[in-house]
MILO-212876 format. One record per residue (C-alpha): residue in one letter; x negated, z, y. Coordinates in nm, 4 decimals. Example, Ala and Ser with C-alpha at 12.3 -4.5 7.8 and 13.67 -1.06 7.14 Angstrom:
BEGIN
+----+----------+----------+----------+
: aa :       px :       pz :       py :
+----+----------+----------+----------+
:  A :  -1.2300 :   0.7800 :  -0.4500 :
:  S :  -1.3670 :   0.7140 :  -0.1060 :
+----+----------+----------+----------+
// end
This chain:
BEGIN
+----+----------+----------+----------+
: aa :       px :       pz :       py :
+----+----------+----------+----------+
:  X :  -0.0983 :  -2.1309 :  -1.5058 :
:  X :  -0.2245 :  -1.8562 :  -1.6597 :
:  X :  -0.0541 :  -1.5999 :  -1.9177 :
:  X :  -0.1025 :  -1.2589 :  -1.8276 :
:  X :  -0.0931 :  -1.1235 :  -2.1746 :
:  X :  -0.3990 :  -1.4291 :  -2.2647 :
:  X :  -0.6053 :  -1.2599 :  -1.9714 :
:  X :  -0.5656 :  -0.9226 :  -2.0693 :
:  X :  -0.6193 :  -1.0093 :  -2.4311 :
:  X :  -0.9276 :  -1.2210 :  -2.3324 :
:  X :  -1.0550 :  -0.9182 :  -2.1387 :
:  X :  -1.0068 :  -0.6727 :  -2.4049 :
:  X :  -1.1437 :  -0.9402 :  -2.6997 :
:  X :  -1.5218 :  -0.8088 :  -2.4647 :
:  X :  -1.4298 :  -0.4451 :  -2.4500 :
:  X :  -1.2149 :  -0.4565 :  -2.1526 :
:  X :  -0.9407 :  -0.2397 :  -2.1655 :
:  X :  -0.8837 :   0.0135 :  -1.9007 :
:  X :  -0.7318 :  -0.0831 :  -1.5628 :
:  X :  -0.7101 :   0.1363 :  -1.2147 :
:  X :  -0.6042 :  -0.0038 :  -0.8803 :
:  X :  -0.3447 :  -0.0530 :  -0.6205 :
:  X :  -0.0687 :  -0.3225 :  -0.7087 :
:  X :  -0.0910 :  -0.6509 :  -0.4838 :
:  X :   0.2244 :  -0.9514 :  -0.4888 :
:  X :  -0.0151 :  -1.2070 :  -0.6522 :
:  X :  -0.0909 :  -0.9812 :  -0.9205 :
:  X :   0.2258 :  -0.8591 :  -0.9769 :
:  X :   0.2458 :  -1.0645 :  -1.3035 :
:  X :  -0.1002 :  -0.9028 :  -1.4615 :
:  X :   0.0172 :  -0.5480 :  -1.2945 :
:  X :   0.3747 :  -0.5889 :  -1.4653 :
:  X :   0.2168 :  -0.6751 :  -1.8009 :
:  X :  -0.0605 :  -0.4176 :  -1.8042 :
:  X :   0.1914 :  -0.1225 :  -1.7198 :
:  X :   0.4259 :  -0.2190 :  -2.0067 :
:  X :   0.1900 :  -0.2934 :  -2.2832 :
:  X :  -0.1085 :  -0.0182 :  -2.2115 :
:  X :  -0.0761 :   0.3620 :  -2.2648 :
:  X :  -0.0259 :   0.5118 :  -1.8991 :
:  X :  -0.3716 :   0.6263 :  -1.9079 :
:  X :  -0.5375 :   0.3141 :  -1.9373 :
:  X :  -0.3601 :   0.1697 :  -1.5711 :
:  X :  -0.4123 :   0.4333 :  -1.3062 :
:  X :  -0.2229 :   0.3349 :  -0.9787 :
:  X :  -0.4443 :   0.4939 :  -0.7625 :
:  X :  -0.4147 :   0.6156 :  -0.3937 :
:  X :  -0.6059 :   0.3706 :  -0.2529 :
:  X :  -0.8530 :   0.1628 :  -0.3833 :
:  X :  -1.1668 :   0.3621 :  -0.2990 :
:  X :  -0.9942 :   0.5804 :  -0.5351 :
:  X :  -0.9823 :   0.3342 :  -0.8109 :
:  X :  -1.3015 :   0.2839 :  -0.7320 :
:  X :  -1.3724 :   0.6531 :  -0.8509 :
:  X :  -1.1827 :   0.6641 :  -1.1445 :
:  X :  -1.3460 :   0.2952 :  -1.2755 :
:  X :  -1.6824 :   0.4943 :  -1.2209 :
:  X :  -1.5795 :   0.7952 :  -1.4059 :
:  X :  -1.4507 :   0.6214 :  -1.6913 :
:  X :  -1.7622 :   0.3972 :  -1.7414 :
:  X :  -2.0068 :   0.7708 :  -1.7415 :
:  X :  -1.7860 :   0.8523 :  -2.0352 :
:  X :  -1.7448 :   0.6150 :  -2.2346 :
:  X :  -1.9752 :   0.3236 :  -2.0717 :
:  X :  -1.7457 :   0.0705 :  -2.1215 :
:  X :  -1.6448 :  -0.1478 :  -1.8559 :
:  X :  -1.3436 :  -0.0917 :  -1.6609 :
:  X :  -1.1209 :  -0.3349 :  -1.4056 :
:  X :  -1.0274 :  -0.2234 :  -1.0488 :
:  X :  -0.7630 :  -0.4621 :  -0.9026 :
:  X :  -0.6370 :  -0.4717 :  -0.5791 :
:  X :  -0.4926 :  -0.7074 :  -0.2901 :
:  X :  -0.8173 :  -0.8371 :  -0.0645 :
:  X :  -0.6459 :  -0.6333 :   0.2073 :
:  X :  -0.8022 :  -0.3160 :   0.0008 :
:  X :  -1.1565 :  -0.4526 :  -0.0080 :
:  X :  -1.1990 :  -0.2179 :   0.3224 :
:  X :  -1.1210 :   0.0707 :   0.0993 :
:  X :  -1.3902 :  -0.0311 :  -0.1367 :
:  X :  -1.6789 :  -0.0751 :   0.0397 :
:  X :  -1.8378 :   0.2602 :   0.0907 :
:  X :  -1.8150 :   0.3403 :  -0.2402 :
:  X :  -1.9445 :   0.0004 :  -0.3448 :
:  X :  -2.1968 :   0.0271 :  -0.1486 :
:  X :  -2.3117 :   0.4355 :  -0.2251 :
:  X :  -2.1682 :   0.4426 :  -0.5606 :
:  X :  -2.1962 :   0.1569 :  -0.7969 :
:  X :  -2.4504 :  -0.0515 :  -0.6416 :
:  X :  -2.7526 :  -0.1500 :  -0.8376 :
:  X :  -2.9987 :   0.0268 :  -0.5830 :
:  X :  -2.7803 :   0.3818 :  -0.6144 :
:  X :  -2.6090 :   0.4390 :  -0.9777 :
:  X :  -2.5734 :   0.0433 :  -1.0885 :
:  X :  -2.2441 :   0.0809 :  -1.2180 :
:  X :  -2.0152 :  -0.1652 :  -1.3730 :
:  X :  -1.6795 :  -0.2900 :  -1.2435 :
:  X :  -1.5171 :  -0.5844 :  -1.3069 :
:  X :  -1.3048 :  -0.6466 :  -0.9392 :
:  X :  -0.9858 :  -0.8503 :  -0.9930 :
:  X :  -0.9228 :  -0.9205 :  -0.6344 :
:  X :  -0.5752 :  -1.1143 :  -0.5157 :
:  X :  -0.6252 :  -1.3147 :  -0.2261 :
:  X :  -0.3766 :  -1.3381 :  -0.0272 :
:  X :  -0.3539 :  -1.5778 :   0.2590 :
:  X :  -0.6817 :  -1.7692 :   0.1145 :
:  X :  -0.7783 :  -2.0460 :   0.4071 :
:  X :  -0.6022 :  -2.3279 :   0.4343 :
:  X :  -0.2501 :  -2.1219 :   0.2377 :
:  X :   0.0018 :  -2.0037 :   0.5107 :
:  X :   0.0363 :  -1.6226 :   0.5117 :
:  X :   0.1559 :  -1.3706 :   0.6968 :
:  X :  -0.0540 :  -1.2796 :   1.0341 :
:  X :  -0.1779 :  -0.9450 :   0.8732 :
:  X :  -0.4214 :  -1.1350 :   0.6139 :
:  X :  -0.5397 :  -1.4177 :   0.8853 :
:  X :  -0.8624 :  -1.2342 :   0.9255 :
:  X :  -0.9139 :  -1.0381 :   0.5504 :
:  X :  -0.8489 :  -1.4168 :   0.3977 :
:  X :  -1.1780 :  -1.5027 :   0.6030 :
:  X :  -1.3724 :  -1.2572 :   0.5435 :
:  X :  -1.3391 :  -1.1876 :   0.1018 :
:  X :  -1.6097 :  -1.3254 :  -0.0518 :
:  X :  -1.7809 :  -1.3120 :   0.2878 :
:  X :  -1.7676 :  -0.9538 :   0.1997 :
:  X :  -1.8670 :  -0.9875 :  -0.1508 :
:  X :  -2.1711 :  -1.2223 :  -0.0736 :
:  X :  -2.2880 :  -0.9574 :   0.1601 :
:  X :  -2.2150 :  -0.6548 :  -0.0858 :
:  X :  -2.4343 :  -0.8618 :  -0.3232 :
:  X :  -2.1693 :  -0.9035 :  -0.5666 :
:  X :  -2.1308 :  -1.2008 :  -0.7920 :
:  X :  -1.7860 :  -1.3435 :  -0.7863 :
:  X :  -1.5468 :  -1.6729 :  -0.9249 :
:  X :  -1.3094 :  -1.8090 :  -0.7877 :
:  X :  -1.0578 :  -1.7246 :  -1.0923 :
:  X :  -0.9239 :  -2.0969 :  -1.2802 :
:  X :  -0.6123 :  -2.2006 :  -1.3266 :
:  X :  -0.5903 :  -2.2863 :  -1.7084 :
:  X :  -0.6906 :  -2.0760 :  -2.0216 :
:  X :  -0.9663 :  -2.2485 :  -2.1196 :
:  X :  -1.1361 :  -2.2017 :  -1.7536 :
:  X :  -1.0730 :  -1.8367 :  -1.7398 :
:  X :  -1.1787 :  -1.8026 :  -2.1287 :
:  X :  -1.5245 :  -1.8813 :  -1.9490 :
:  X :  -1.5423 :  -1.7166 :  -1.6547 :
:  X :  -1.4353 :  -1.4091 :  -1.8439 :
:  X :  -1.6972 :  -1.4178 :  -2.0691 :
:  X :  -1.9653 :  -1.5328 :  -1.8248 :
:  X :  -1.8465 :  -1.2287 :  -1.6238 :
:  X :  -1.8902 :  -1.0078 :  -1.8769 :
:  X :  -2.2196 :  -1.0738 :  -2.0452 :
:  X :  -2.3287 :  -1.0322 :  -1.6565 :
:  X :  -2.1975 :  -0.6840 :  -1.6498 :
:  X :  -2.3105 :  -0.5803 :  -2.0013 :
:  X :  -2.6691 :  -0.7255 :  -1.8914 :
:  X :  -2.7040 :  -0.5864 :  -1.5580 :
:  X :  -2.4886 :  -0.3246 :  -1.5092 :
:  X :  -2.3679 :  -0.4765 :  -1.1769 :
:  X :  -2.0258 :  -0.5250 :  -1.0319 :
:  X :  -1.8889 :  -0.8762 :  -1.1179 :
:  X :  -1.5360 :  -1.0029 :  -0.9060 :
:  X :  -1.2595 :  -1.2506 :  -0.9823 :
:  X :  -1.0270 :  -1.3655 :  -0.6659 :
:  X :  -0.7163 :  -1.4531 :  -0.7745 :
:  X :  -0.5176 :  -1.7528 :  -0.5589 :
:  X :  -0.1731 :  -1.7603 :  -0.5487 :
:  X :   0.0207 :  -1.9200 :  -0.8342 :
:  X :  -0.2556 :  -1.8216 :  -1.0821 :
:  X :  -0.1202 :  -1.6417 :  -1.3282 :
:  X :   0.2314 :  -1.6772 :  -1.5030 :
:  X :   0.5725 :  -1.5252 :  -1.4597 :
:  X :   0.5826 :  -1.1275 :  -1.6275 :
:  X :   0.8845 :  -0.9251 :  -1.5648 :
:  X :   0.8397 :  -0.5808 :  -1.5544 :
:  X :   1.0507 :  -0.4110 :  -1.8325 :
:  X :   0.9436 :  -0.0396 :  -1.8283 :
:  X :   1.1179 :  -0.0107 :  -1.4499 :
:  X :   1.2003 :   0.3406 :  -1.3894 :
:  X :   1.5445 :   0.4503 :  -1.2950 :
:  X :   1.6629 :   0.7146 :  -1.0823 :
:  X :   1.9917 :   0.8421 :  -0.9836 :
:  X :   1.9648 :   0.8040 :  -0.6102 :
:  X :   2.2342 :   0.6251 :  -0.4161 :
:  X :   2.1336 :   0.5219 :  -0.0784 :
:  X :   1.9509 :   0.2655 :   0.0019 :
:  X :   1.6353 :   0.2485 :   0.2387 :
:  X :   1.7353 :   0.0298 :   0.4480 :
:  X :   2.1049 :   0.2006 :   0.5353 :
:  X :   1.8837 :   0.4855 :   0.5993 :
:  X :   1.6814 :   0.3117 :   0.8475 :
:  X :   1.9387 :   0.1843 :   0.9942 :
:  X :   2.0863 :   0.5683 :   1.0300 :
:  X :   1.7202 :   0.7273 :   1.1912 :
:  X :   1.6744 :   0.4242 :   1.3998 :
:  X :   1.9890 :   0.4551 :   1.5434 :
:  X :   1.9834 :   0.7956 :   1.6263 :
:  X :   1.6891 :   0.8707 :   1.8272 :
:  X :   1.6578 :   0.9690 :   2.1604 :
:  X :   1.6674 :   0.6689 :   2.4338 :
:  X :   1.2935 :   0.7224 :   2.5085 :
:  X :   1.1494 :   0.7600 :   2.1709 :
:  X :   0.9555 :   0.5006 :   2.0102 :
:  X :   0.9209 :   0.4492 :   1.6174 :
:  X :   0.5701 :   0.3468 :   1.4290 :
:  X :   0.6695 :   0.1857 :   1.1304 :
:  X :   0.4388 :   0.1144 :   0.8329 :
:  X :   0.3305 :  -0.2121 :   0.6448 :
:  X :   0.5715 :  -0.3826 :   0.4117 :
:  X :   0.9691 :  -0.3731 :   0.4028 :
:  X :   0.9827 :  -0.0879 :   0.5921 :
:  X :   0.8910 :  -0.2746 :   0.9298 :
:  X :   1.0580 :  -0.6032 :   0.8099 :
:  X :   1.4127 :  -0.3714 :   0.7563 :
:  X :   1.3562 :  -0.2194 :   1.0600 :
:  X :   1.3065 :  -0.5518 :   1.2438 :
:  X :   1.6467 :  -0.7054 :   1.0919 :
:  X :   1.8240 :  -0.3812 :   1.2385 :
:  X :   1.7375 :  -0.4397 :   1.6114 :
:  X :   1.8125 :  -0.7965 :   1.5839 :
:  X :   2.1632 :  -0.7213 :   1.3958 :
:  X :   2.1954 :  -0.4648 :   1.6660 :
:  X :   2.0931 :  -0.7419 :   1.9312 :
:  X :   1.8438 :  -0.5104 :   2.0937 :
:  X :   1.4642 :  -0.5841 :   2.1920 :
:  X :   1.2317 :  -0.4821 :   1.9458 :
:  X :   1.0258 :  -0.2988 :   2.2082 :
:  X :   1.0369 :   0.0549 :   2.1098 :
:  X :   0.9144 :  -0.0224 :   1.7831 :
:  X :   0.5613 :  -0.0441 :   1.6676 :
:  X :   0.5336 :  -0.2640 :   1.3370 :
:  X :   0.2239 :  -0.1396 :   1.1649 :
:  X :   0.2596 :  -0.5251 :   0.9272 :
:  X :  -0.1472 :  -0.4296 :   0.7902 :
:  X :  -0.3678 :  -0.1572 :   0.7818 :
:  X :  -0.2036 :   0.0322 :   0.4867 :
:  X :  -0.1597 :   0.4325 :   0.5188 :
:  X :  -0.2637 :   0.4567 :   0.8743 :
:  X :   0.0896 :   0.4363 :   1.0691 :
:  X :   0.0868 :   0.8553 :   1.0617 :
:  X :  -0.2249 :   0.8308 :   1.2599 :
:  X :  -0.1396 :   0.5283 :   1.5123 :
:  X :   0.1779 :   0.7532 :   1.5992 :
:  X :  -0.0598 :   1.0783 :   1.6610 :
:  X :  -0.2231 :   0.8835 :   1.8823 :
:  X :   0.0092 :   0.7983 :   2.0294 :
:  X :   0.1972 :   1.1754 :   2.0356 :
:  X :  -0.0849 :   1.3001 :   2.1826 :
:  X :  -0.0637 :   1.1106 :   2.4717 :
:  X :   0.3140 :   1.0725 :   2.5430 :
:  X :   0.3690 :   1.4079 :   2.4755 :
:  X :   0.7271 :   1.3740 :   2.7269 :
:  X :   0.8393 :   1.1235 :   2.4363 :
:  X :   0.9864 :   1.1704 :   2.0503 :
:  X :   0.7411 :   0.9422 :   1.8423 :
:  X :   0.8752 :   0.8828 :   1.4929 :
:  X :   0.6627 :   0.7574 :   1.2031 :
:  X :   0.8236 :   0.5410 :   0.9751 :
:  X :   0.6103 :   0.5814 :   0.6366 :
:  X :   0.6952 :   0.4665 :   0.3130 :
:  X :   0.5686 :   0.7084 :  -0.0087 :
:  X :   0.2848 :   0.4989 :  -0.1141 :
:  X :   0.1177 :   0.4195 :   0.2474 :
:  X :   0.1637 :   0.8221 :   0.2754 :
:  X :  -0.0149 :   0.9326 :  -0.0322 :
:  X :  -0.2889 :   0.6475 :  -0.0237 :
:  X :  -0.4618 :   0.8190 :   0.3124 :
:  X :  -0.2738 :   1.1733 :   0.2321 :
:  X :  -0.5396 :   1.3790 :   0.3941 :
:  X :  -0.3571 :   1.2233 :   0.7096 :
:  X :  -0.1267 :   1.4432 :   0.6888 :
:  X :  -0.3444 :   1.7819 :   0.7442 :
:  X :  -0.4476 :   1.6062 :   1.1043 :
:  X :  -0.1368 :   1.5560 :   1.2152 :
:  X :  -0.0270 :   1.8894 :   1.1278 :
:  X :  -0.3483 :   2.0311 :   1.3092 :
:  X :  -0.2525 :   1.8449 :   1.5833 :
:  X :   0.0565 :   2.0665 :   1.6618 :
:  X :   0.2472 :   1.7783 :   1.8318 :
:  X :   0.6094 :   1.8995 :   1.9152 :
:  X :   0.7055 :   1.5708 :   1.9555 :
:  X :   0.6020 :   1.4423 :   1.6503 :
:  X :   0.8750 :   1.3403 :   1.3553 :
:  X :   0.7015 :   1.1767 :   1.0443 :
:  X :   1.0153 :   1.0101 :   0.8031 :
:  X :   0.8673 :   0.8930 :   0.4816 :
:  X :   1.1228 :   0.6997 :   0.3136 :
:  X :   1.0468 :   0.7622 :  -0.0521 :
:  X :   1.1599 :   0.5713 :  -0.3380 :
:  X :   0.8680 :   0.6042 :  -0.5870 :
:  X :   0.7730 :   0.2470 :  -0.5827 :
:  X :   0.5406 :  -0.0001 :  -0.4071 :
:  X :   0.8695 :  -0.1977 :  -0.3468 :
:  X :   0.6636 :  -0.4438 :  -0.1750 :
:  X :   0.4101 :  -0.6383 :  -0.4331 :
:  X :   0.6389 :  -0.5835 :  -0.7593 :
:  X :   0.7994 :  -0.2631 :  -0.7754 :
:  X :   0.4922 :  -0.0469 :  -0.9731 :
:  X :   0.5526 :   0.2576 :  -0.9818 :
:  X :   0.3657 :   0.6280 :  -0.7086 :
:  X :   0.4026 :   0.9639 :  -0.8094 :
:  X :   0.6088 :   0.9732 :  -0.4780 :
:  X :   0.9402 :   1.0599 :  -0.6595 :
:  X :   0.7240 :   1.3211 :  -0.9212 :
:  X :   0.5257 :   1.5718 :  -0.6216 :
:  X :   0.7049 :   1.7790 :  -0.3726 :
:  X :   0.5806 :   1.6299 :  -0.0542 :
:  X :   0.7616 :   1.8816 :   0.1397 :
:  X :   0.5477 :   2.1350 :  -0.0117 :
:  X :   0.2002 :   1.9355 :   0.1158 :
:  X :   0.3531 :   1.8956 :   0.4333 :
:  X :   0.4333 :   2.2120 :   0.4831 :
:  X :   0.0861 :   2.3605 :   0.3246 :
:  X :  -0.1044 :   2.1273 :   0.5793 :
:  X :   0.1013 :   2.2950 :   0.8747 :
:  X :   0.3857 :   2.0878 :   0.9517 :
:  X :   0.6045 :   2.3351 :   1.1349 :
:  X :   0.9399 :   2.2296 :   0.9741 :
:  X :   1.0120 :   1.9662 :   0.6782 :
:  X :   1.3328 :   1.8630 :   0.5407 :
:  X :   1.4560 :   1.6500 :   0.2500 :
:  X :   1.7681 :   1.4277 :   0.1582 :
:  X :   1.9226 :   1.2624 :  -0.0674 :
:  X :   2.2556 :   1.1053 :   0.1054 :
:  X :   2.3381 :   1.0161 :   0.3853 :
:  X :   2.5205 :   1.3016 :   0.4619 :
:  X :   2.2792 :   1.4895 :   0.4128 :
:  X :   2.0642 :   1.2467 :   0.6220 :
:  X :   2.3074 :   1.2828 :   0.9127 :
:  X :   2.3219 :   1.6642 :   0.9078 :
:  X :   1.9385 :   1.6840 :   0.9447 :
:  X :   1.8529 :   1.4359 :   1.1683 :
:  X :   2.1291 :   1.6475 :   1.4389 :
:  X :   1.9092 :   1.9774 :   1.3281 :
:  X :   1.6073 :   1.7709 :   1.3903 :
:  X :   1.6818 :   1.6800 :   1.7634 :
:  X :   1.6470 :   2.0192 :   1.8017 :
:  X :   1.3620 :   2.1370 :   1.6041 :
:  X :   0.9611 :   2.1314 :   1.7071 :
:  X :   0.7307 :   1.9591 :   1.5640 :
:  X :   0.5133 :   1.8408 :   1.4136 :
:  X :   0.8654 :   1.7718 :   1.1629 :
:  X :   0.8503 :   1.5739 :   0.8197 :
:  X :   1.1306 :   1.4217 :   0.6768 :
:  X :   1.1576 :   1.3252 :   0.3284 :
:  X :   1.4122 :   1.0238 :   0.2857 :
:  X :   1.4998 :   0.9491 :  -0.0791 :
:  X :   1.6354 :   0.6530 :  -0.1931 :
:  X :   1.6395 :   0.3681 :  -0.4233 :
:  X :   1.4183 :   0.0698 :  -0.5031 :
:  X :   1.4339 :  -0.2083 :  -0.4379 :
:  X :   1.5862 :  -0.4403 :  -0.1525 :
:  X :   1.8337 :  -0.7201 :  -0.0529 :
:  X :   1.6706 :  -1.0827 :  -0.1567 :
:  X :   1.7142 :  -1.2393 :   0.2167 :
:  X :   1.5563 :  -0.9921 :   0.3984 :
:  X :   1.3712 :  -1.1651 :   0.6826 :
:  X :   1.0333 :  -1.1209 :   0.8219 :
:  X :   0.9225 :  -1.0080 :   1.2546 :
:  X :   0.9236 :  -1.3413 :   1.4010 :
:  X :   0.7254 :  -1.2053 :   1.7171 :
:  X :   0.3664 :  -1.2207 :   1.6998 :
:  X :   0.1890 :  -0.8616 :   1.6520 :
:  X :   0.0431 :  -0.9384 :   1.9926 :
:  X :   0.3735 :  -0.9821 :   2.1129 :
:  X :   0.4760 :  -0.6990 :   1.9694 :
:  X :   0.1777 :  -0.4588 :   2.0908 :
:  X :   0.2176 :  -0.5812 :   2.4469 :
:  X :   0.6271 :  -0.5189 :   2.4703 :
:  X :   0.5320 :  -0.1847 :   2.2853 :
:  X :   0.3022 :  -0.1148 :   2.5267 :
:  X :   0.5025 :  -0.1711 :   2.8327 :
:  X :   0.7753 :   0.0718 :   2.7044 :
:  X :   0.4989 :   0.2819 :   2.6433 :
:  X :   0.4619 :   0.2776 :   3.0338 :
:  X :   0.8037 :   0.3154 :   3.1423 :
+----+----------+----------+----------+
// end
């Protein structure tokens, strides 16, 4: 395997040193080790990964140096427009190294959300025109492919990519973990929402443990999970699969179960909804300042008001809590308030090590959704 600190050292022994992307479970190790051993403003976690993107192209017009955008191949439709209208060699022919995990590679059982985006990454990158390796499994391989990466950039001024398998790089810890004071945990406060909204409302959740937390409640509960929409891909959109779906069931309470970091990576979201004026609309981002799901890294969710964007974009009440008190109080104000409503939920990081995983299909799912949907 590979040491994180020997990558990042090999990357930085060619003038490598600035990272910006979105954190991804197989590079949790790299992403752990870059956070705690570069200054914060060489690792931007960015929105989303068009975003990084940005940033990478930015730095490179100041300083034209090379910078690394890393992501989980679930972003690479993030990164294609400005791929494709930005850096590419026939528009500005700038330079990014892409360090690109790939997770459920063909072949390597996965979950059902990266079936299709496992098929389809260097498919992407062949027909982007970018040059890519397959990244190796010992030192002296990636020594290599590092270098041969890099003399291509510094030649060409093109985008070079490495896709990482699983089980590439070594175990890193993160040690830099912030702390904060909160005291309930996400999925108690699921638990709380879930099991206080009306009998006819249905619940979008978004990607990660969010839906998984919500699954294990209706099963502990021994209900059906048919009420519940588990957005398990497709990052930052749940806000706009439940306006959809607000729009059209207007007789119905549709809750959006976001988490911080799916909420700020497609923020401008947000303003739509609010346009929208959907009275039956309740958005509950569950905020704990962390992508809990692919290592813990740290959002700014915990460090901007998103009450105050939320309530700037037009949603016509927004509340946040702390405790569950708290938590309960609101949610009996919020039965009877119009919406659009947003609900900020704060709690802690992290979650319990056994926590399952939906074992219905997301077909299933859809179709018993959809049936509720119609009575």
């Amino acid at each position: 395997m590979v040491r994180p600190e020997f990558f990042v050292n090999t990357l930085k022994e060619h003038g490598i040193d600035f990272y910006a992307g979105v954190p991804d479970s197989l590079l949790k190790n790299i992403c752990a080790y870059i956070t705690d051993n570069l200054p914060a403003e060489q690792n931007i976690i960015a929105a989303n990964e068009g975003g990084a993107i940005g940033i990478a192209a930015g730095y490179h017009l100041a300083t034209g140096k090379v910078p690394v955008v890393y992501m989980q191949n679930s972003g690479e439709g993030n990164i294609i427009n400005p791929l494709a209208s930005l850096t590419d060699k026939e528009v500005y022919n700038i330079p990014v190294l892409l360090v690109i995990g790939w997770r459920g590679r063909p072949g390597v059982h996965d979950e059902p959300q990266h079936v299709k985006q496992s098929k389809v990454t260097t498919g992407l990158l062949n027909t982007l025109g970018i040059n890519y390796a397959i990244l190796s499994k010992d030192e002296e391989g990636v020594a290599e492919q590092i270098k041969i990466a890099a003399d291509f950039m510094k030649v060409t001024n093109e985008c070079y990519a490495l896709v990482i398998e699983k089980d590439t790089f070594d175990t890193y810890k993160l040690q830099g973990v912030e702390v904060n004071d909160l005291t309930m945990s996400r999925e108690e406060a699921i638990r709380k929402v879930a099991s206080s909204i009306e009998d006819n409302a249905c619940i979008v959740s978004t990607t990660g443990m969010i839906s998984r937390e919500l699954f294990e409640a209706r099963t502990a509960w021994n209900q059906g999970h048919e009420r519940d929409f588990l957005t398990v891909g497709s990052m930052g959109h749940a806000s706009q699969i439940a306006l959809g779906i607000a729009l059209r069931k207007p007789e119905r309470r549709v809750y959006c179960f976001d988490g911080d970091g799916a909420s700020i990576m497609h923020m401008g979201s947000m303003a739509i909804t609010a346009s929208m004026k959907c009275k039956n609309y309740v958005h509950v981002v569950f905020n704990n300042g962390a992508h809990d799901s692919v290592g813990g890294q740290p959002t700014v969710g915990l460090k901007i008001d998103l009450c105050a964007v939320a309530k700037a974009v037009g949603y016509v009440a927004t509340y946040s809590v702390e405790t569950m008190e708290k938590l309960k109080a609101k949610l009996a104000e919020i039965k009877n308030a119009e919406g659009p409503v947003f609900l900020q939920v704060c709690v802690t990081k992290g979650n319990r090590k056994d926590l399952g995983r939906p074992t219905t299909t997301p077909i299933q799912n859809k179709e018993a959704f959809m049936a509720f949907l119609q009575k």
